[in-house]
GUBA-866289 format. One record per atom (N, C-alpha, C): residue number from 1; residue in three letters; atom name; x, y, z. Coordinates in pm, whole numbers, plus 50000, padded with zeros to 5 digits. Each point is the difference from the previous one (the first is absolute). Layout:
<pts>
   n res atom     x     y     z
 NUM ALA   CA     X     Y     Z
...
</pts>
This chain:
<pts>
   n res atom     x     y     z
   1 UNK    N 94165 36215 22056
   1 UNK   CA 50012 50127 50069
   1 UNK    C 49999 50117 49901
   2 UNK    N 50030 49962 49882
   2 UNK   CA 49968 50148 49885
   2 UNK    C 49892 50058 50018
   3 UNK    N 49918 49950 50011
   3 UNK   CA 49836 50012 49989
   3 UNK    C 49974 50014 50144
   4 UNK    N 50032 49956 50103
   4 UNK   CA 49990 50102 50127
   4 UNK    C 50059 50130 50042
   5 UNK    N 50140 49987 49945
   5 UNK   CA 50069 50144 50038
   5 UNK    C 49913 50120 49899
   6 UNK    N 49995 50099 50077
   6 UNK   CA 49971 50096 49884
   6 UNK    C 50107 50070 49931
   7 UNK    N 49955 50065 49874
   7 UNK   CA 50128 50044 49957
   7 UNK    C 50123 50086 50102
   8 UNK    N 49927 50076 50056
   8 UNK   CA 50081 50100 50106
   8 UNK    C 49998 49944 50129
   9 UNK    N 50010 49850 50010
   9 UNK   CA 49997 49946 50179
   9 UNK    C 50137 50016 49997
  10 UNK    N 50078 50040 50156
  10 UNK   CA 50094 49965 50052
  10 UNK    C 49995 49986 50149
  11 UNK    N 50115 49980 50087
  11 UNK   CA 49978 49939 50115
  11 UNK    C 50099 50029 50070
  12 UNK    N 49940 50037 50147
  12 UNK   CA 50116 49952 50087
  12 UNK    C 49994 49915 50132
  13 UNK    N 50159 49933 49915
  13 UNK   CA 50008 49905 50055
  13 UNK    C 50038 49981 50222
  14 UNK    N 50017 49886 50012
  14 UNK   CA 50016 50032 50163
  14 UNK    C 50136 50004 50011
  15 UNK    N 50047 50058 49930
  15 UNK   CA 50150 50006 50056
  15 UNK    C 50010 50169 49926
  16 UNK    N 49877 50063 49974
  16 UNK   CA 50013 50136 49999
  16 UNK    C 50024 50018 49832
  17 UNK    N 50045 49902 49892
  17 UNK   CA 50042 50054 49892
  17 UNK    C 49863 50011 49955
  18 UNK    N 50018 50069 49879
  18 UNK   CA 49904 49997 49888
  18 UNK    C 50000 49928 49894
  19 UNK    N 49924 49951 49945
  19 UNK   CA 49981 49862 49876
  19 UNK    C 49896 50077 49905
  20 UNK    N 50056 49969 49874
  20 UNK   CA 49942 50084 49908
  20 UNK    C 49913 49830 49896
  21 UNK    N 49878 50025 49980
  21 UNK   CA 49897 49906 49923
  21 UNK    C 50128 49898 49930
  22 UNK    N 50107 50096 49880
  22 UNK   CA 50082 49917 49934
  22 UNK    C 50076 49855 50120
  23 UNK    N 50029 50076 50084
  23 UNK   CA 50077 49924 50116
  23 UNK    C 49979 49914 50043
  24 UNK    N 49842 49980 50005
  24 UNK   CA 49919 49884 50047
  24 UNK    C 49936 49883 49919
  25 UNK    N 50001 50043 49897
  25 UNK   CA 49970 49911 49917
  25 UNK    C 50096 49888 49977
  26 UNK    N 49975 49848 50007
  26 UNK   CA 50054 49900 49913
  26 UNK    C 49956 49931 49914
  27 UNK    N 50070 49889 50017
  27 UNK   CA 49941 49848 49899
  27 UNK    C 49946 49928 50130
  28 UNK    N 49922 49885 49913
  28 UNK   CA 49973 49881 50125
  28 UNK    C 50124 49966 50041
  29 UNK    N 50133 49949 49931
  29 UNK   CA 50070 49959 50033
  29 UNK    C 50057 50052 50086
  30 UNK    N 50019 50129 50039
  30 UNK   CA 50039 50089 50167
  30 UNK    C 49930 49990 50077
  31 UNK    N 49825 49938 49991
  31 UNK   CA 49958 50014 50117
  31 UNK    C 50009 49911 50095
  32 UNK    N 49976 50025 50154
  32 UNK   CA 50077 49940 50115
  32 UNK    C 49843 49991 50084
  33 UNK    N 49989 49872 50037
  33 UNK   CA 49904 49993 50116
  33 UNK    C 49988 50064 50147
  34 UNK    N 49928 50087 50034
  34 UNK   CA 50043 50003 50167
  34 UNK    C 49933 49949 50135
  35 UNK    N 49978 50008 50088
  35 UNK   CA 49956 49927 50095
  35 UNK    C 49962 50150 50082
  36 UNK    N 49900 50038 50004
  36 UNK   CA 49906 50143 49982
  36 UNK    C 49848 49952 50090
  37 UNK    N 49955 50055 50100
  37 UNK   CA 49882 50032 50047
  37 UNK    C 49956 50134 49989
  38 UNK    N 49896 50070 49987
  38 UNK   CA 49978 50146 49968
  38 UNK    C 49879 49982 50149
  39 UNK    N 50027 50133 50048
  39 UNK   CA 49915 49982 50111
  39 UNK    C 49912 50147 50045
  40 UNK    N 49936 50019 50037
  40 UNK   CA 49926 50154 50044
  40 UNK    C 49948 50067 49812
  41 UNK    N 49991 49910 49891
  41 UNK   CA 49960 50050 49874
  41 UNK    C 49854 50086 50044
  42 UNK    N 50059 50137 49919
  42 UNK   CA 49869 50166 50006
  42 UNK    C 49974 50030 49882
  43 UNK    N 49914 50043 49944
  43 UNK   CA 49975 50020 49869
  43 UNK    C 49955 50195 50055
  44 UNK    N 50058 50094 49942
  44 UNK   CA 49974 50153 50006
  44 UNK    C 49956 50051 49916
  45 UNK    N 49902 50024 49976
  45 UNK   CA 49922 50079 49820
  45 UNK    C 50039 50121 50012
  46 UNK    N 50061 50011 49897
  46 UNK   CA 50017 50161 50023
  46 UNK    C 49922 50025 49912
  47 UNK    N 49893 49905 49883
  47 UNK   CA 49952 50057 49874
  47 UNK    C 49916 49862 49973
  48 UNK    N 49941 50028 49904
  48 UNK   CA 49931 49833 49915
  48 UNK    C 50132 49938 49980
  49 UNK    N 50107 50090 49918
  49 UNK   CA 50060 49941 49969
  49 UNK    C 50193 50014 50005
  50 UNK    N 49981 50047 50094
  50 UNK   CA 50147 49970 50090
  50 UNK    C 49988 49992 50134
  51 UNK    N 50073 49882 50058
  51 UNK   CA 49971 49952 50145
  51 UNK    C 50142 49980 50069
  52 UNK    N 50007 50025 50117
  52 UNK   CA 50177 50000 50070
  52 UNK    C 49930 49862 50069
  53 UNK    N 50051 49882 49983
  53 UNK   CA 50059 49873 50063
  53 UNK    C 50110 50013 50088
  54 UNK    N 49978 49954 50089
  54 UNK   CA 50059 49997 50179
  54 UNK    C 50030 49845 50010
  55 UNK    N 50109 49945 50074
  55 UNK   CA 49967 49941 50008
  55 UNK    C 50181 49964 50110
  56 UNK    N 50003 49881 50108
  56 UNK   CA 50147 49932 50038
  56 UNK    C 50012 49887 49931
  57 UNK    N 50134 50008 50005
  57 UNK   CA 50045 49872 49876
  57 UNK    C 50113 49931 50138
  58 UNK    N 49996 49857 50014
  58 UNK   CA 50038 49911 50106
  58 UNK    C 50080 49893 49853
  59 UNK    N 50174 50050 49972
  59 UNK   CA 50062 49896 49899
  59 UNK    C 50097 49934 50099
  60 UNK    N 49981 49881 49964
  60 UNK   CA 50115 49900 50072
  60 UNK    C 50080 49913 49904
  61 UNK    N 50103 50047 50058
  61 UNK   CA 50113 50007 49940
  61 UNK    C 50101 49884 50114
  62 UNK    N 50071 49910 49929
  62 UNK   CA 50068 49893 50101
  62 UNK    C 50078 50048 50101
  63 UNK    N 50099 50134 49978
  63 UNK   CA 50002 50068 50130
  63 UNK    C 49916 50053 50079
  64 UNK    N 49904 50002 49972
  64 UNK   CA 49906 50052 50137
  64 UNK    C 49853 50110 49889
  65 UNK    N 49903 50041 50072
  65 UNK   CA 49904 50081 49957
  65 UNK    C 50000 50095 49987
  66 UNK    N 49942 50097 49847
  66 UNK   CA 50017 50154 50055
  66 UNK    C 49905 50042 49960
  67 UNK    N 49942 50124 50095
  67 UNK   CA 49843 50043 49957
  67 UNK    C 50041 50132 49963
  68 UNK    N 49895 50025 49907
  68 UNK   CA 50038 50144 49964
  68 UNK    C 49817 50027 49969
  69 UNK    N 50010 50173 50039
  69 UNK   CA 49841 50084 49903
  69 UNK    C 49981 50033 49867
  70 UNK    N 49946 49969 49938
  70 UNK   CA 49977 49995 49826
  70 UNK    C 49841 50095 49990
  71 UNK    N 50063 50079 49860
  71 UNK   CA 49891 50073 49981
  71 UNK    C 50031 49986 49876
  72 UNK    N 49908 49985 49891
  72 UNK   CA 49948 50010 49874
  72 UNK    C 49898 50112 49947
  73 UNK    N 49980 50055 49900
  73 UNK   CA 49931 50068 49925
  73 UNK    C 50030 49932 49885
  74 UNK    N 49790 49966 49984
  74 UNK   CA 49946 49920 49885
  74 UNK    C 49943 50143 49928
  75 UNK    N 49994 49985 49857
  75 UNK   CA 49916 50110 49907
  75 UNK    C 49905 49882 49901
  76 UNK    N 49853 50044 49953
  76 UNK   CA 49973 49895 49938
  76 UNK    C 49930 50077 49871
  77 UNK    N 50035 50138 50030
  77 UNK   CA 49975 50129 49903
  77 UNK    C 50045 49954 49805
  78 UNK    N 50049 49880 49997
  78 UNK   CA 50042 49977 49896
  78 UNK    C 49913 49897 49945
  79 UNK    N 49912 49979 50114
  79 UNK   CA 49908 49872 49924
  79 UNK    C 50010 49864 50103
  80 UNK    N 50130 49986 50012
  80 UNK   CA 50070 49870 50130
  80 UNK    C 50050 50079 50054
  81 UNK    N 50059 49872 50137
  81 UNK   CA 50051 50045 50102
  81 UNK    C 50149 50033 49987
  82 UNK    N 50065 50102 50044
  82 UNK   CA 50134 50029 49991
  82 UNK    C 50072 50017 50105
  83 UNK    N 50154 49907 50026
  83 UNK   CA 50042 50104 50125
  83 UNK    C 50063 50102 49936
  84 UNK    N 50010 50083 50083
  84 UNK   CA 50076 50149 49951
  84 UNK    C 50138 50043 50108
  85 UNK    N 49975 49951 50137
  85 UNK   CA 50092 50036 50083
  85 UNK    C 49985 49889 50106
  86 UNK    N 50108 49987 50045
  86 UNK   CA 50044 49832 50121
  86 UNK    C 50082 50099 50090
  87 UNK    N 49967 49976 50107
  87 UNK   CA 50098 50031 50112
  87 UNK    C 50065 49915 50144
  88 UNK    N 50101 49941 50015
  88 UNK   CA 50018 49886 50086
  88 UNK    C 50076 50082 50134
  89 UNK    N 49985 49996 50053
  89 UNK   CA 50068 50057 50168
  89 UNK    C 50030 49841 50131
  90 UNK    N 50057 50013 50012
  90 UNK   CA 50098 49845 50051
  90 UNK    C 49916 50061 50167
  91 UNK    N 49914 49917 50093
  91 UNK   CA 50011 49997 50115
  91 UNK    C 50104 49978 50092
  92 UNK    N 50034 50099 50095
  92 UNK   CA 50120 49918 50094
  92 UNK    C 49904 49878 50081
  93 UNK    N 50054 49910 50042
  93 UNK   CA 49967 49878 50116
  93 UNK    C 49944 50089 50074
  94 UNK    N 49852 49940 50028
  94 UNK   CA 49943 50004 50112
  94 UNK    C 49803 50123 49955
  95 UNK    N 50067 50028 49854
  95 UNK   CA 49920 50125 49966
  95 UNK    C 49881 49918 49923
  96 UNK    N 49995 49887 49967
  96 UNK   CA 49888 49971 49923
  96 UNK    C 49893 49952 50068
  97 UNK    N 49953 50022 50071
  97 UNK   CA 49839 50010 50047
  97 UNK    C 49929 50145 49992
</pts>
C-alpha cells in the first residue's frame, strides 16, 4: 500500500472520521482478510489522468452484512496509479439497490 497511497491520500472513513495516509499504512502482519463483494463499479474521468471510482461495497461480517457507497480518486500524473482520496458512507438497510 506505500506505493498505492499517494503521498497526500487521506480518507474518510464510514463512521465519518478522517484517516490520514500515516494511519493506514501497515505490515503484512496486521493485515486482515475480508469477505467483500464490490458491486455497481463506475470509472469517472475527470482527466487522462485522474478518474473518481464509484463503486457499493456488500462486507459480511458474522453478525450480519453491511453495505456502504465508496468513492475513490485515482491520480496517475506521477507516472502510476495513485489513490489520493477514499471515501466510505455506511448504507442504512434497505438502500443498496
Amino acid at each position: 500500500m506505500d506505493r498505492t497511497f499517494a503521498p497526500d491520500f487521506f480518507e474518510f472513513g464510514r463512521s465519518g472520521r478522517r484517516y490520514t495516509r500515516a494511519e493506514l499504512l501497515f505490515g503484512p502482519e496486521d493485515a486482515q482478510a475480508i469477505d467483500a463483494t464490490l458491486h455497481n463499479l463506475a470509472l469517472h474521468p475527470f482527466s487522462q489522468e485522474v478518474v473518481l471510482v464509484t463503486y457499493q461495497s456488500e462486507v459480511r461480517y458474522p453478525e450480519g452484512t453491511e453495505w456502504g457507497n465508496r468513492s475513490s480518486i485515482w491520480d496517475c500524473s506521477s507516472g502510476a496509479w495513485q489513490l489520493r482520496f477514499h471515501q466510505g458512507t455506511v448504507l442504512p438497510e434497505g438502500l443498496n439497490t
